[in-house]
C-alpha positions as CSV (number, residue, x, y, z in Angstrom):
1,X,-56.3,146.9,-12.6
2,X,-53.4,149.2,-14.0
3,X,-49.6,148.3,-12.7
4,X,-50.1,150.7,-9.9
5,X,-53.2,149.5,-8.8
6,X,-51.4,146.3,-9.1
7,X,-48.6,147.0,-7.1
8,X,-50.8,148.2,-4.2
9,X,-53.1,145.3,-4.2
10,X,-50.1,143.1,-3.7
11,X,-48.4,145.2,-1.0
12,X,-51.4,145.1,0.8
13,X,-52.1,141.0,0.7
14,X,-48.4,140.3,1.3
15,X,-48.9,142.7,4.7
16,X,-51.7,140.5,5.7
17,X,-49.0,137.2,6.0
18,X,-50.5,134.5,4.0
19,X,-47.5,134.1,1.8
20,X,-44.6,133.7,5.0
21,X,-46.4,130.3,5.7
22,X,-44.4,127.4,4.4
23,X,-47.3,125.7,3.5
24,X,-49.0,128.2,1.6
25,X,-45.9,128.8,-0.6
26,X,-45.7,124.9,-0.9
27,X,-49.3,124.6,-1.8
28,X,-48.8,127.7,-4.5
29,X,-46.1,125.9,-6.3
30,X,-47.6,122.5,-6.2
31,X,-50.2,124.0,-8.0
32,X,-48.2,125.9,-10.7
33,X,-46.7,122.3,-11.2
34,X,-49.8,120.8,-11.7
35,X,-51.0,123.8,-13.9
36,X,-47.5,123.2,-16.1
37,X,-47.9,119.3,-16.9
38,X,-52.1,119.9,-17.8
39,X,-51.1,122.9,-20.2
40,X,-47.9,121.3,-22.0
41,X,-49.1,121.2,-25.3
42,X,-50.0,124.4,-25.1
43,X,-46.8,125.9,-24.2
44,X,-45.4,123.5,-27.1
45,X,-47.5,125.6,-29.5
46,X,-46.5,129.0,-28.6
47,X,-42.8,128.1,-28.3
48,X,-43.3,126.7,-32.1
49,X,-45.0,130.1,-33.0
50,X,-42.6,132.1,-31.3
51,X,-39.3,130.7,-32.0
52,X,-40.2,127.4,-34.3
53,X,-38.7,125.2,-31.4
54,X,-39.6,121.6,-31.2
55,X,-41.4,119.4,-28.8
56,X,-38.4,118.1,-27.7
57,X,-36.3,120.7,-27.9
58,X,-39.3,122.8,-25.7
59,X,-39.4,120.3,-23.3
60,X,-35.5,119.7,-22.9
61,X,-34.7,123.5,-22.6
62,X,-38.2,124.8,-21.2
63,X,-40.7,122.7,-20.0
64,X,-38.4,119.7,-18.6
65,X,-36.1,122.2,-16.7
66,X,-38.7,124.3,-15.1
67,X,-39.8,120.9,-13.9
68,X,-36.3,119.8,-12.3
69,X,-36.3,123.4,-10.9
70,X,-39.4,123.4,-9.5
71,X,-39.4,119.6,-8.0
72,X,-36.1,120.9,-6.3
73,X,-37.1,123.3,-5.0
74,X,-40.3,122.1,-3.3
75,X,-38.0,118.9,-2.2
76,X,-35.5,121.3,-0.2
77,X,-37.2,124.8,0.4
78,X,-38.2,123.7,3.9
79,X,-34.7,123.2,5.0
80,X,-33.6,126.3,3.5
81,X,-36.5,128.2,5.5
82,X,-35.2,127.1,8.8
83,X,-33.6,129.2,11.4
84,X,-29.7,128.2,11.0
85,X,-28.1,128.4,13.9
86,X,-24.3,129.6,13.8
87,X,-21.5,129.9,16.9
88,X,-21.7,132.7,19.4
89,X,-18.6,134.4,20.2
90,X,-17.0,134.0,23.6
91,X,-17.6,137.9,24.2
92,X,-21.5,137.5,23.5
93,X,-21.7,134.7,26.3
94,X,-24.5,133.8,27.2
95,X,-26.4,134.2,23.5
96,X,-27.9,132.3,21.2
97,X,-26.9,133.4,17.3
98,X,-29.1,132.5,14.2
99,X,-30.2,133.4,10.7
100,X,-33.5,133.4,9.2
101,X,-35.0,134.5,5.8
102,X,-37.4,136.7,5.1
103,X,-38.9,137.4,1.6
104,X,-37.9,141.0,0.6
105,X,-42.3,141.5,-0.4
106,X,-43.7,142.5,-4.0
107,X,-40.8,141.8,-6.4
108,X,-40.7,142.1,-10.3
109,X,-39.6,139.8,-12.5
110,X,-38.5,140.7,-16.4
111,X,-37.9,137.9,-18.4
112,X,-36.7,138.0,-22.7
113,X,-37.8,136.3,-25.5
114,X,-35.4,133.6,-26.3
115,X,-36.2,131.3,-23.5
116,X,-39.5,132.8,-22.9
117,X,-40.8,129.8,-20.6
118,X,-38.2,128.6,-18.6
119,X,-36.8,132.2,-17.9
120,X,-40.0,133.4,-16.9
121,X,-40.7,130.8,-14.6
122,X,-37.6,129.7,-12.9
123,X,-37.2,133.0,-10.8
124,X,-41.3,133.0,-9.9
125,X,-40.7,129.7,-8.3
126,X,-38.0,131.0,-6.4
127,X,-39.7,134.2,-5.7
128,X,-42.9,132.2,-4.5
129,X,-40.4,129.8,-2.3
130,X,-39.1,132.7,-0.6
131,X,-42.5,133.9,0.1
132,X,-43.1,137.2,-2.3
133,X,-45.8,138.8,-4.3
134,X,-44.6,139.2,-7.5
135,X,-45.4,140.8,-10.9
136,X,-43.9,138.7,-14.2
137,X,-43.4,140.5,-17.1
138,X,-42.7,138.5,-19.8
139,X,-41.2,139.5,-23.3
140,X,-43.5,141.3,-26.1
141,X,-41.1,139.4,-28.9
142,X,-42.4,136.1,-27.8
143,X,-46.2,136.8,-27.9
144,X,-48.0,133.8,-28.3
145,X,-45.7,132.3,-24.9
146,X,-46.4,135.9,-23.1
147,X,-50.0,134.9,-23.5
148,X,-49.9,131.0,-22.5
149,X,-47.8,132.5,-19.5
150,X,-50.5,134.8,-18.7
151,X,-53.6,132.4,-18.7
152,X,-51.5,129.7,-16.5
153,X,-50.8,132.1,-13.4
154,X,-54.2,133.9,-14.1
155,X,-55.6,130.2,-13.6
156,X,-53.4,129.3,-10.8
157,X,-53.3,132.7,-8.4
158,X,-55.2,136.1,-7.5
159,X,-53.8,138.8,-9.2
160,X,-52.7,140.6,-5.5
161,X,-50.6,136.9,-5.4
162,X,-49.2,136.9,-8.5
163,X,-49.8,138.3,-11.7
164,X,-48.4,139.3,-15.2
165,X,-48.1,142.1,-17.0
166,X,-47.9,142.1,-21.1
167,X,-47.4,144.6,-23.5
168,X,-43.8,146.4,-24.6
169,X,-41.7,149.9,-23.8
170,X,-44.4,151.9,-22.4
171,X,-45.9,148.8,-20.0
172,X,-41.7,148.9,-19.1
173,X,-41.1,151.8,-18.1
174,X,-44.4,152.3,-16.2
175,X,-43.4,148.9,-14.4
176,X,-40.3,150.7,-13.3
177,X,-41.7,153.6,-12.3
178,X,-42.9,151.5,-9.2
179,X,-41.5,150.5,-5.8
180,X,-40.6,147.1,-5.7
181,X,-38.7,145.3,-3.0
182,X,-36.6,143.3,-5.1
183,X,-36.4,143.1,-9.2
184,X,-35.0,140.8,-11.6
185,X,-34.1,141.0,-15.1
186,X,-32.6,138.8,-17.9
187,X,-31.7,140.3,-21.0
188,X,-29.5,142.8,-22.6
189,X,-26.8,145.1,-21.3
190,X,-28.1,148.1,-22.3
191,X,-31.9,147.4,-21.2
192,X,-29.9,145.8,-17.7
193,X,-28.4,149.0,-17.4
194,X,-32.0,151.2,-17.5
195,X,-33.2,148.3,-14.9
196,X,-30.5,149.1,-12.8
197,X,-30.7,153.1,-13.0
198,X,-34.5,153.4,-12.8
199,X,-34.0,150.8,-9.4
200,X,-31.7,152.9,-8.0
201,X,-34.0,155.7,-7.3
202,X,-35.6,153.6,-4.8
203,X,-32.7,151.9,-3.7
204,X,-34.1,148.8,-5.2
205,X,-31.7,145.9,-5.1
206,X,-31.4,143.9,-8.2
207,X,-30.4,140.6,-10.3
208,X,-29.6,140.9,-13.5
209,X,-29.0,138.3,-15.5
210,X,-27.6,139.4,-18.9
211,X,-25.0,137.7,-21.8
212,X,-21.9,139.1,-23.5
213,X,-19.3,136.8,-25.7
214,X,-19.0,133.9,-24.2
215,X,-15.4,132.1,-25.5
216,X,-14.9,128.8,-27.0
217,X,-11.2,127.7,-26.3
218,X,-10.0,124.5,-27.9
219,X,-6.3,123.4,-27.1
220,X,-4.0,121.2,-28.9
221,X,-4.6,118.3,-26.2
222,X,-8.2,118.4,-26.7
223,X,-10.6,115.6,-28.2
224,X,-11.3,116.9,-31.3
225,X,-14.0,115.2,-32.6
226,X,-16.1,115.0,-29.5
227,X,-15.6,118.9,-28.8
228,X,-16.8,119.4,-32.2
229,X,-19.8,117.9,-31.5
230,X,-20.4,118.7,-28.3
231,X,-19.4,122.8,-29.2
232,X,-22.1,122.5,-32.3
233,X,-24.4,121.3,-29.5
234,X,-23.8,124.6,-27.7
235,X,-24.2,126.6,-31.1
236,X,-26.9,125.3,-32.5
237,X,-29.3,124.7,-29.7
238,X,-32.1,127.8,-30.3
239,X,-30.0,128.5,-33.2
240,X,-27.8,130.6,-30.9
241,X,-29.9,132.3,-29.4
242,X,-28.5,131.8,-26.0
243,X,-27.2,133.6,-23.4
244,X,-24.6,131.0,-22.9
245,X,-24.1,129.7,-26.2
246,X,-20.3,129.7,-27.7
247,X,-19.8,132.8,-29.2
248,X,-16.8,132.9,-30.6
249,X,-13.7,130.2,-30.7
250,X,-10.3,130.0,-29.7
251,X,-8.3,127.3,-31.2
252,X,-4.9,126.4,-31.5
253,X,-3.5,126.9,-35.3
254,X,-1.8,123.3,-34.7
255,X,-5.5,121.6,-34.9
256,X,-7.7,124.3,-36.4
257,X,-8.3,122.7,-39.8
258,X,-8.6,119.0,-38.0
259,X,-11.4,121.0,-36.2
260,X,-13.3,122.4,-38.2
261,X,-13.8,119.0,-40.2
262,X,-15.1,117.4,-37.1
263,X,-17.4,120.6,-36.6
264,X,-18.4,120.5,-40.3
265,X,-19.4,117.1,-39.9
266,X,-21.6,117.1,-36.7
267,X,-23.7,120.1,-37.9
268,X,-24.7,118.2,-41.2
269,X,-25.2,115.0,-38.4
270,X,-27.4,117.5,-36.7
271,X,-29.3,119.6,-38.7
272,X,-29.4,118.4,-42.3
273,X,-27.1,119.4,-45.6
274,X,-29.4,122.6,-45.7
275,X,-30.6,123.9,-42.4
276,X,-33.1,126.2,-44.2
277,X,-34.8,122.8,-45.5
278,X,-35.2,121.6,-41.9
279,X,-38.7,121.9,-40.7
280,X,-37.1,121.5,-37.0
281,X,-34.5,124.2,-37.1
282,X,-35.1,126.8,-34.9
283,X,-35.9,130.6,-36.6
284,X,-34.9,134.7,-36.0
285,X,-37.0,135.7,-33.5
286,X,-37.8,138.4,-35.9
287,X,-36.8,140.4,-39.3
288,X,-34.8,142.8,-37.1
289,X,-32.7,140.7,-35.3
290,X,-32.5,138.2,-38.4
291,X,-31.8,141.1,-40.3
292,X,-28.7,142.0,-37.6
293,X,-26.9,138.6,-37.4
294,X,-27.2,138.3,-41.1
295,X,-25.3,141.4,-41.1
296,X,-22.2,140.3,-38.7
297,X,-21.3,137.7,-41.1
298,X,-19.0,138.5,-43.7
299,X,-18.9,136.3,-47.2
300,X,-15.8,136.6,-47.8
301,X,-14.6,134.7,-44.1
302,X,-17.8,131.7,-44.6
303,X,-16.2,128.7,-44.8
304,X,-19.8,126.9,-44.1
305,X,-23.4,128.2,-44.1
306,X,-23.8,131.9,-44.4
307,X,-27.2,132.0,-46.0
308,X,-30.4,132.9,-44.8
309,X,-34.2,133.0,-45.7
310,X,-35.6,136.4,-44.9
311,X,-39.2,134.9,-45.5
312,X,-39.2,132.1,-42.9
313,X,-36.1,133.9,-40.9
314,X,-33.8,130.8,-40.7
315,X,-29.8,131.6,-40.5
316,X,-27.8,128.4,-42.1
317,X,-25.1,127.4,-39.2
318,X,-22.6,129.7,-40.4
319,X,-18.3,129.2,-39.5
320,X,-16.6,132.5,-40.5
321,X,-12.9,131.4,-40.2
322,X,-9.8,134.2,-40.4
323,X,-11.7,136.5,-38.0
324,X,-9.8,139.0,-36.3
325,X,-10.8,141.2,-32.8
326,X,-11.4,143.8,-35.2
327,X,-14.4,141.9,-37.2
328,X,-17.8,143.1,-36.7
329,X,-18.8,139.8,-35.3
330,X,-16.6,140.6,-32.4
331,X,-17.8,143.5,-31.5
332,X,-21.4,142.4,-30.2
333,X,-22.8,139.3,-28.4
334,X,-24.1,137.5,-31.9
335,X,-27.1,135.7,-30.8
336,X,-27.3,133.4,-33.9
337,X,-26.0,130.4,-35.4
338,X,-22.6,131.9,-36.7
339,X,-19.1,130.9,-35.2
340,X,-16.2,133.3,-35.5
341,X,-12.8,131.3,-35.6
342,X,-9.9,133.0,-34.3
343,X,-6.3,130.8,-34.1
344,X,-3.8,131.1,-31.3
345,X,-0.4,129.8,-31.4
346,X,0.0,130.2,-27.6
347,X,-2.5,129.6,-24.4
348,X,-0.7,132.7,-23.2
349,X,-2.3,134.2,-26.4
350,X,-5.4,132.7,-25.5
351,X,-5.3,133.7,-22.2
352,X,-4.8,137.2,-22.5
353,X,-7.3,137.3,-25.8
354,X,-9.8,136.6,-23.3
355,X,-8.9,138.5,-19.9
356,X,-8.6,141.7,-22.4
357,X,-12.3,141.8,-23.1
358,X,-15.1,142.5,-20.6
359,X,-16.1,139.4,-19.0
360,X,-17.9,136.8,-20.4
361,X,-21.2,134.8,-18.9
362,X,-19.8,131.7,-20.0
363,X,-16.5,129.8,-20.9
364,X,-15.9,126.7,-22.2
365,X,-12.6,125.0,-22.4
366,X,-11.9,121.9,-24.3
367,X,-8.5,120.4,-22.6
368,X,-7.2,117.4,-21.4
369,X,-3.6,119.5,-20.0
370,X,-4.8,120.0,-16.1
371,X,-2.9,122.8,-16.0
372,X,-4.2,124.8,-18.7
373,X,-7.5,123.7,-16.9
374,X,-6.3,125.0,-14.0
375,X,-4.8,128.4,-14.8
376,X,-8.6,128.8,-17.0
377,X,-10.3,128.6,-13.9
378,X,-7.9,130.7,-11.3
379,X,-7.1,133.5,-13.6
380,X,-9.7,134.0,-15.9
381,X,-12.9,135.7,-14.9
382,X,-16.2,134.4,-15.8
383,X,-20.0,133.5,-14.7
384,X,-19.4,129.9,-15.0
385,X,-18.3,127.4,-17.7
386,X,-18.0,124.0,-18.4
387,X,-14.5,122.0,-19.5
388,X,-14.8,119.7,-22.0
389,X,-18.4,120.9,-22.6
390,X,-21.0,123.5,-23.7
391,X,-24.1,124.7,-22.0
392,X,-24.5,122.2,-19.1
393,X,-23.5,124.0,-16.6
394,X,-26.7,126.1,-16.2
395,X,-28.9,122.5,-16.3
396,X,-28.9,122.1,-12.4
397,X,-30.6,123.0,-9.5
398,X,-27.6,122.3,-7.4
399,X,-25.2,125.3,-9.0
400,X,-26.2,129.3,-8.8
401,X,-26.3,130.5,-12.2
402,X,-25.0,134.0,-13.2
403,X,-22.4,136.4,-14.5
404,X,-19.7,138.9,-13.2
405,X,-18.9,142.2,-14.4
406,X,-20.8,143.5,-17.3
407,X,-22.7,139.9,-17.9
408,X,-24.2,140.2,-15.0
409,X,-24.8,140.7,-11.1
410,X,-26.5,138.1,-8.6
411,X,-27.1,134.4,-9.2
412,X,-30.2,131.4,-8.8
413,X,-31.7,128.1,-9.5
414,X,-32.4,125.8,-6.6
415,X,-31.2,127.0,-2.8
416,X,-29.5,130.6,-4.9
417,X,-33.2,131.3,-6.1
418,X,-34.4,131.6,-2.8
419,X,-31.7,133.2,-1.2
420,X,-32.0,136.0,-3.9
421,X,-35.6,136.7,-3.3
422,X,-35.2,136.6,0.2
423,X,-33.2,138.8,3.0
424,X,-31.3,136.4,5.8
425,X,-31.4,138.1,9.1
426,X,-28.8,137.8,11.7
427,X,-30.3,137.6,15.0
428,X,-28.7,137.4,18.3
429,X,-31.1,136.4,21.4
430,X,-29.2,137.2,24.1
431,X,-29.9,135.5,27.6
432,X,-31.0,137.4,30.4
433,X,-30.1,135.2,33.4
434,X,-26.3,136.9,33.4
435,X,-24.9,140.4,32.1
436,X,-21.0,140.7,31.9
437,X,-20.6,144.0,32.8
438,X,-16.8,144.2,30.4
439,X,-18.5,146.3,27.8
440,X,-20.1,148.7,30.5
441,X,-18.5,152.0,30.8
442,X,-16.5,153.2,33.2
443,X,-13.8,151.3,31.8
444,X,-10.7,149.9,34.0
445,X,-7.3,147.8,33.7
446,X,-9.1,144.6,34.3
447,X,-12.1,145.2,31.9
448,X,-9.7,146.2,29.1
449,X,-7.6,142.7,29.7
450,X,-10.5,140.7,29.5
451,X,-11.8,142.4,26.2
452,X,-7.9,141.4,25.2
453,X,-8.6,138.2,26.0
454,X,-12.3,137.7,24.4
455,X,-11.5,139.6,21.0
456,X,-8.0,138.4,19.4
């Protein structure tokens, strides 16, 4: 079938019902579950020829959390489908009020490259909880995944259920030139932005789930050792190439050279005296963007790393220190294993460093002043953040995950998954055993002092 044809053929199962029952959606992810744990070292080898990720590395930050998410979800999805009943107001009396969710239908999923598992499949089990058809579109850039992707929900569901669409631009844009109920997208700003123009010419609504530079602020109370360690954690996991990893840092000059001994340290702990030696280290996705982050760094600011192999596209874990706003590493979300290190002599500085820039995905304070904890989360906008660590934040099923402003619109994981792929209807059922006749026209004194009285 082409996309159209595939577009239809789902429209026309999801009209027949199947997919509203709870069962059946329980029953479809039970069985991607089951499809997941038999094809494991399968996904471990694409992962390794896409990104040169390890087993355990796959299964911590692929594998293992689509598991969590999906276990969650089938734990608490049939709560979440319930009608939810919620006060009537006096002037309704005698009515019963609920919501209830409906899935919005045929949705589309678009899903990038540097989690190419896990972001793939996290939203399809909350599109399937909710109760859609959907099309997954997985990234071109991580092929060998795409395809592993591709056999698993062609072995699990009919294409008019679910079913995935590979290829590049053109398979894209041809996606987009459908109607679909509902569409999400992770990945870039700019492609966000064409996802969000193309869906408003059907009024599509939309998730987008994108990046931007995500600050690291160390203060002068902060644990330096253990936020070194915990921030190269953040840095170096996918070799940067995170949405939410640490993209630049904010420390106070009082502690900066303490710092960056501690940091020094804990990547050597971590990935070896020479990360291009390290048979583990995770690569470039490809010469292009190699080719990019290579070129953010400049030599002359490396006070660690800075080398890279073109051949096998590693990046050494690279700390640029002296950086200023005006840097080329600060003008674009880097993506890669290099750390920008900008000193403050204020939090005011620090403060107003960050609420001057468009707002970040992600923000990670390292503090023990409750304060400056404080004042970080009231006045500074961002997607979500940790204190006193990197990265976690995203690792549950019991938060929404998502951005504001330019990194992003819309939120999931666990109960937020299926909200977002499904519409809550307010309902009133009004009784018909009595009808106040206040609201009837004509209107009089003693219907206008009762409305007084019911709405105040």
């Amino acid at each position: 079938m082409n996309i159209a044809e595939i577009v239809a053929a789902q429209r026309s199962y999801f009209g027949k019902g199947e997919t509203l029952d709870l069962f059946f959606r329980r029953a479809a992810l039970k069985k991607l579950r089951s499809a997941i744990l038999a094809r494991e070292a399968e996904i471990n080898a694409a992962l390794k020829a896409d990104l040169n990720k390890s087993s355990s590395e796959s299964y911590m930050c692929e594998i293992g959390m689509t598991l969590s998410e999906l276990n969650y979800v089938l734990a608490h999805m049939g709560r979440w489908a319930k009608k939810h009943r919620v006060l009537s107001p006096l002037a309704q009396f005698h009515a019963r009020s609920f919501t209830v969710h409906n899935p919005y239908g045929v949705v589309l999923i678009m899903s990038p490259w540097n989690y190419p598992f896990m972001l793939t499949l996290e939203p399809l089990i909350g599109a399937i909880a909710a109760g859609n058809c959907c099309v997954v579109k997985p990234s071109a850039y991580a092929p060998a995944t795409s395809s592993v992707i591709r056999a698993l929900i062609a072995d699990c569901f009919p294409p008019e259920y679910v079913a995935v669409v590979e290829g590049g631009r053109r398979e894209n844009q041809a996606l987009l030139d459908q109607r679909f109920d509902y569409i999400f997208f992770t990945g870039g700003v700019s492609v966000g932005r064409e996802v969000m123009r193309r869906a408003s010419e059907h009024l599509t609504p939309v998730s987008l789930e994108l990046g931007g530079k995500s600050p690291c602020i160390v203060d002068s109370t902060a644990k330096l050792d253990l936020a070194a360690k915990r921030i190269a954690f953040g840095k170096l996991l996918n070799c940067g190439q995170t949405c939410v990893a640490p993209d630049y840092l904010l420390i106070d000059r009082k502690v900066k050279d303490a710092f960056l001994g501690h940091l020094k340290k804990h990547i050597v702990s971590m990935i070896g005296g020479d990360a291009l030696e390290n048979d583990q280290y995770v690569r470039m996705v490809s010469r292009r963007h190699y080719d990019r982050v290579m070129g953010l760094i400049d030599p002359e600011k490396v006070v660690f790393g800075g080398k890279g192999n073109p051949e096998t596209l590693h990046i050494q874990p690279t700390i640029m220190d002296g950086v200023t706003a005006q840097d080329a590493v600060m003008q674009e979300e880097i993506f890669g294993p290099v750390l920008p290190v900008i000193a403050y002599d204020s939090i005011d500085e620090a403060v107003e460093f960050v609420r001057s820039r468009e707002h970040p995905l992600a923000l990670y304070l390292f503090s023990e002043d409750k304060t400056t904890q404080e004042r970080f989360l009231r006045s500074v906008p961002f997607g979500g953040g940790c204190l006193n660590d990197t990265i976690i934040h995203l690792a549950t099923s019991r938060m929404g995950f998502g951005g504001v402003g330019q990194s992003g619109m819309g939120a999931y994981h666990g109960k937020k998954s299926f909200e977002t792929f499904s519409h809550e209807k307010s309902v009133v059922s009004k009784s018909t055993w009595m009808d106040l006749p206040v609201r009837y026209m004509p209107y009089s004194d003693v219907k206008d002092r009762l409305l007084r009285l019911f709405l105040r």
